[in-house]
N, C-alpha and C positions, 0 to 999 in steps of 0.2 A: 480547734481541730474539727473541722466542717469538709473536708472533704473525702473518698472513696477509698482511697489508697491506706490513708490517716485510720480509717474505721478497721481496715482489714488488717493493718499493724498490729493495731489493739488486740482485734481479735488473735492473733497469731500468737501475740504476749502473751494473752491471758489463758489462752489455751495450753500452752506449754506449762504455767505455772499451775494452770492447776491438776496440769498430768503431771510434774512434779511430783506436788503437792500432796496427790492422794497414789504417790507410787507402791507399790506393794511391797519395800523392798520388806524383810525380814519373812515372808510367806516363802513357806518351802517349794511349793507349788513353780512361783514368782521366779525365786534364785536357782530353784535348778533349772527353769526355761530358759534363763541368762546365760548359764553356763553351758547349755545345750545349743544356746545361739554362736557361741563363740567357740565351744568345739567341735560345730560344723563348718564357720570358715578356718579355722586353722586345718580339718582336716582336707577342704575343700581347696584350700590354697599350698597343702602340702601334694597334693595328688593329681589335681587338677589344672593349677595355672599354667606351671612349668609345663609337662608334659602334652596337657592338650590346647590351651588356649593360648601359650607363648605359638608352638605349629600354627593354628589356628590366625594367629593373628597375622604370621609372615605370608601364611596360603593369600588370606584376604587382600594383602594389600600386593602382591603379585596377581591378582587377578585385576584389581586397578589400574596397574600400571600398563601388564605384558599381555594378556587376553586383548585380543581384538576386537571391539564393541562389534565390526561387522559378521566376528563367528558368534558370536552371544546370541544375536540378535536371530542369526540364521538358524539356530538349533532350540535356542530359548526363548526366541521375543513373543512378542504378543501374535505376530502375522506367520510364525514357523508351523507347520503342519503340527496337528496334536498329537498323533501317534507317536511321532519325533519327540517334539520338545517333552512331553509327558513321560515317555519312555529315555531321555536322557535322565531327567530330571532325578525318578524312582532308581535305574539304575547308580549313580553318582553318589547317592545316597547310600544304596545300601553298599557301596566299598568303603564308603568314610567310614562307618556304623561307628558315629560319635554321641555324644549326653546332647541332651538339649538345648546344652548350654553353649558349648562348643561347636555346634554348627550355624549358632548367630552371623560372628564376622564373615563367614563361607557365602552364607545368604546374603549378609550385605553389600558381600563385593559383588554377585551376580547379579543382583536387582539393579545396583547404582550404575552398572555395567551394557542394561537395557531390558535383561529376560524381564519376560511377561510376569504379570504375580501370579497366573496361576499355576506355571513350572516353577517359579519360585517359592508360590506356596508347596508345592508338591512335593519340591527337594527340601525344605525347610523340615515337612513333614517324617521324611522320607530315612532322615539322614539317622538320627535318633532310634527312629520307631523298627524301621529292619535289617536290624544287626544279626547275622547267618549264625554267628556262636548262641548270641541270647536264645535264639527261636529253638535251637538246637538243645540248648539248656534248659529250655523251658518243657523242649516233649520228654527230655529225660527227667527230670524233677518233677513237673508238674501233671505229667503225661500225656499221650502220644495225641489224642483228640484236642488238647489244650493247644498245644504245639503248632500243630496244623492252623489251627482256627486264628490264631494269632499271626503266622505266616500272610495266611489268605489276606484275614482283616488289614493287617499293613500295609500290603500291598492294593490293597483297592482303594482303602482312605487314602493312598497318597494323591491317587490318581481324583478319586471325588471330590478332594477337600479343595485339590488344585482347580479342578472345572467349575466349582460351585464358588471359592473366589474371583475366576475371571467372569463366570456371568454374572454374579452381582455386582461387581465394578467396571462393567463391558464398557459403559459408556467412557468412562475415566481413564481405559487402558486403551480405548480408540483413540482417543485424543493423545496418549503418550505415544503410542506406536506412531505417530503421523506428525509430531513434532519431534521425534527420534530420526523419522525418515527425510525431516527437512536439516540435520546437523550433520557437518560434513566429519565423516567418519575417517579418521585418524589411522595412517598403517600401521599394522602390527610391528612392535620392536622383535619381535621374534617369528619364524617360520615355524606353520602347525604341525609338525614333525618336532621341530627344538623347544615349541611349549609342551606338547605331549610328555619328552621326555625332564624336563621341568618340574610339570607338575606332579608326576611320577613321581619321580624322588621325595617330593616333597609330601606329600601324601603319605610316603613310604615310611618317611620320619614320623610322619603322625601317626598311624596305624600299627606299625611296630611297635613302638615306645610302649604304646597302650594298650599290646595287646593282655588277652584273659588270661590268668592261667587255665591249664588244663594237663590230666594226668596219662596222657596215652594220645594216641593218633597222630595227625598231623598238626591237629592244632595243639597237641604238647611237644611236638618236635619243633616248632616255631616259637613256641613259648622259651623252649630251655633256650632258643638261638637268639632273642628277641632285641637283646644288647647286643648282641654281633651283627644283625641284620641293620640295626639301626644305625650303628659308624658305620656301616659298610655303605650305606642309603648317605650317608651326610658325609663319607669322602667323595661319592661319584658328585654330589651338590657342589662340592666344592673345586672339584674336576670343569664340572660342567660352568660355574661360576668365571672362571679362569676364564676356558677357551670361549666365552659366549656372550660373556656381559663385565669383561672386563675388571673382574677382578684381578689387584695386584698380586704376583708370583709370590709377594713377598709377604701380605699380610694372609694368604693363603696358608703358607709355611706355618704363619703366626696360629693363624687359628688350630693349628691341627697340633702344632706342639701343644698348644694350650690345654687343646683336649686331652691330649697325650697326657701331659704331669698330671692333670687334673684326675685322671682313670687310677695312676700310681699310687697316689696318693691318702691313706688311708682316711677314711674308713671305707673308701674301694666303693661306694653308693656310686651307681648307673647315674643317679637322678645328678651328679655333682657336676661330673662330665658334658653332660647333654645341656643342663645347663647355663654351665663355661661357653658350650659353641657357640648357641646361641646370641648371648654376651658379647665374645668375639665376633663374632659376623657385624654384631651391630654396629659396634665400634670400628670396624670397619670399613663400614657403611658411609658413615658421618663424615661432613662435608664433599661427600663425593657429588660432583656437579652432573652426573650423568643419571643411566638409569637404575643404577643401586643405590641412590641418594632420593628419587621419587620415588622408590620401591621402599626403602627405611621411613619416608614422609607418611606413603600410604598406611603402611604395618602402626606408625604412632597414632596416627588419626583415629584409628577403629579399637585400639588399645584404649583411648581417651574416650571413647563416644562410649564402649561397651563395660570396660572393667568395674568402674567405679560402681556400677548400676548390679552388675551381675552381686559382687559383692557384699551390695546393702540387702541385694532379695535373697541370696544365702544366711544372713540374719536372721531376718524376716522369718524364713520358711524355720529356721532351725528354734526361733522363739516360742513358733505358732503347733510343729509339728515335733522337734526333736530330732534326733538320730535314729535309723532304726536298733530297736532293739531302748530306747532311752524317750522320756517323752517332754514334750514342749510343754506348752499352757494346756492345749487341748489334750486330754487322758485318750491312749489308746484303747482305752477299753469302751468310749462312744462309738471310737472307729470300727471296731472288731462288730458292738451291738448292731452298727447301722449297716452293715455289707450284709449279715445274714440273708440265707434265703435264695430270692429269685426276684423279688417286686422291683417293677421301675425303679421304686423310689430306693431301695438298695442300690440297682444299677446307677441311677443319676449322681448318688452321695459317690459311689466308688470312683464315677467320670469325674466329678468337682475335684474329690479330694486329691485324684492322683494328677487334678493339672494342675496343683499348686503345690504341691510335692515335689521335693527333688530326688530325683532318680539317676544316682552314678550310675555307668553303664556294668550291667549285669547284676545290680543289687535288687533288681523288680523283683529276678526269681527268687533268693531265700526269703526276702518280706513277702512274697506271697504264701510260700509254703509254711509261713509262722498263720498269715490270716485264715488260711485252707483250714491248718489244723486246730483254729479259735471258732470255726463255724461259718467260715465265708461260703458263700456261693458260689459256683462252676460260673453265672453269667456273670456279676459282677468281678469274679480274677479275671476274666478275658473283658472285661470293662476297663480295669485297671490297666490290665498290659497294652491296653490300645492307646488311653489317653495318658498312662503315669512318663514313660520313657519319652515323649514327644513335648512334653511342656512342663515347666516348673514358675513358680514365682519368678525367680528370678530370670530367666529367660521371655518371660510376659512382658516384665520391664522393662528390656533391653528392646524386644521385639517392638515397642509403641515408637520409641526413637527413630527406627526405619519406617514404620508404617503407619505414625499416629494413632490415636486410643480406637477411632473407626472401624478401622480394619482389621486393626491387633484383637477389639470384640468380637466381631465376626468371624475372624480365625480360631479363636478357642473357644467360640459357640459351638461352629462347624464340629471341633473333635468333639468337646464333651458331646452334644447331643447324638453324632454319629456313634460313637463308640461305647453310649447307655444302650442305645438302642441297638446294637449289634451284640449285647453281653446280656441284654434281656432275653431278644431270639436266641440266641447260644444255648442260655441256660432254661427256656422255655422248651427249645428239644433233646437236649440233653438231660436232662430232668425226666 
């Protein structure tokens, strides 16, 4: 056994064996981080998969098939005015206002699709970090200056993080834009009027399904409609499906009856329903030689590339950090001692910690309001709220898959250090 590969086996062997070997199991410490690893993907995958990354996954592979690489290119790519493409990018973002995780396959069907990295960094950034409810929840819970500051901050990192990606890889994204501009660009299956109203819908399904609760305004009069708006969004999809991309009259009928029993049927759960369609659409889908058979090709692909990955870093984070409110390996009470204060070095720990943190959307604001009232600092929570909602372990993981470990470093350098040192000024004047 003399050669490279032979040596690295061994090592891999003996490695495992001896994390075996000296595993912790009987440490209370040890078993409840086990059990905090696993019921954060159960809840992760009760909450999450269905509702945001099954959407999620069909947006993406509809943007592979039906988007026009030459609109992408003209709004997103590398050569598109910056005002433009930076300005879709930040807006597009903040209507999705999806988790970190959930705007993976969104990014990777724009990028594979031509936009530039640094609209794609900037929607990647964009999509998580400024959701209009959180910001809103965040000046009522955490107050009105916080609020604000957070608003500002996301919106300008989207925009920095995006410029400071395409200049450091200028050279690399010149050469894509100009081998992009030597491939002949394929016509749209769909006119941008009938993507428009497409992606709409579809968008509609995502964003409903998952919207917040809330107890008054307009956003608790969408909340109590939220299942009503959602079939309503996923009968016009299937209207739209019919007259535009050929779907059968008849497994149309199929799907909606499906949904139908499936709503009747007790225990009457939304989540049952939603999905059923899903499900049915797929099956649908299958074997169909046209563009709903490439459109089902694209949606599995990025299911295959992303899920597996999201889910091991949901462990991961759930082993190392816990649930809030329940702790991993690492004791929250390091966490709570290190945020004190105002120093860098609080800001820094708070930017680390919250990019490998997972953050459902709208959980940032009561775990901050538990760290506020342990002694955290005013810069490090607007440290947190910059970097925690915009990247988690498991979305770091997924992200190196599109962009290799290079870039995926330089993108979570960019937040952490932007968003310590936005939460140090913060709390350096507000102080």
């Amino acid at each position: 056994m003399t050669g490279r590969s032979e040596l690295k086996g061994l090592v891999g062997m003996a490695t495992v064996f001896l994390a075996l070997y000296f595993l912790p199991i009987g440490s209370a410490r040890f078993d409840g981080a086990l059990i905090e690893a696993f019921q954060l993907a159960k809840w992760y995958a009760r909450e999450h998969v269905l509702l945001c990354l099954v959407p999620a996954f069909f947006i993406a592979g509809a943007i592979g098939v039906f988007v026009s690489q030459a609109s992408v290119m003209k709004y997103l790519g590398p050569r598109a005015p910056r005002p433009l493409a930076y300005g879709v990018a930040s807006v597009s973002g903040t209507v999705l206002a999806v988790c970190s995780c959930t705007v993976l396959p969104l990014f990777g069907g724009i990028y594979k699709r031509g936009a530039g990295l640094g609209p794609a960094a900037a929607f990647l950034y964009a999509g998580p970090a400024i959701n209009a409810l959180a910001i809103i929840l965040t000046a009522r819970v955490l107050g009105f200056e916080l609020g604000v500051a957070r608003a500002v901050g996301a919106v300008l990192f989207s925009v920095l993080i995006g410029l400071a990606m395409a200049w450091i890889y200028r050279a690399e994204e010149s050469r894509r834009a100009a081998a992009g501009r030597q491939l002949a660009v394929p016509e749209a299956r769909l006119s941008l009027g009938h993507q428009v109203v497409f992606f709409a819908l579809l968008v509609a399904i995502l964003v409903f399904a998952n919207w917040a609760p809330a107890e008054s305004g307009v956003w608790g009069t969408v909340y109590a409609a939220k299942w009503w708006l959602t079939g309503a969004s996923g009968a016009a999809l299937l209207a739209f499906l019919v007259r535009y991309l050929g779907l059968a009259r008849v497994k149309a009928a199929g799907i909606a009856g499906a949904v139908t029993v499936a709503a009747l049927i007790p225990p009457h759960h939304p989540v049952v329903p939603f999905a059923v369609g899903f499900a049915t659409l797929a099956m649908a889908m299958v074997g169909d030689e046209g563009e709903l058979g490439e459109w089902l090709a694209a949606t599995w692909s990025f299911t295959q590339q992303i899920l597996p990955l999201l889910l091991a870093g949901v462990l991961a984070a759930g082993l190392l950090l816990g649930r809030p409110g329940h702790e991993g390996l690492i004791p929250s009470t390091w966490v709570a001692a290190a945020v004190g204060g105002n120093s860098l070095g609080a800001n820094l720990f708070a930017s680390v910690a919250g990019a490998f943190m997972y953050f459902a959307t709208l959980t940032e604001v009561p775990i901050l309001q538990g760290l506020l009232g342990s002694g955290m600092g005013q810069g490090p929570a607007l440290t947190l709220l910059l970097a925690g909602p915009a990247l988690s372990l498991p979305s770091i993981l997924v992200l190196r898959s599109f962009l290799g470990w290079g870039k995926t470093f330089v993108f979570v350098g960019l937040v952490i250090v932007m968003a310590a040192t936005t939460g140090w000024l913060y709390g350096s004047f507000s102080g």
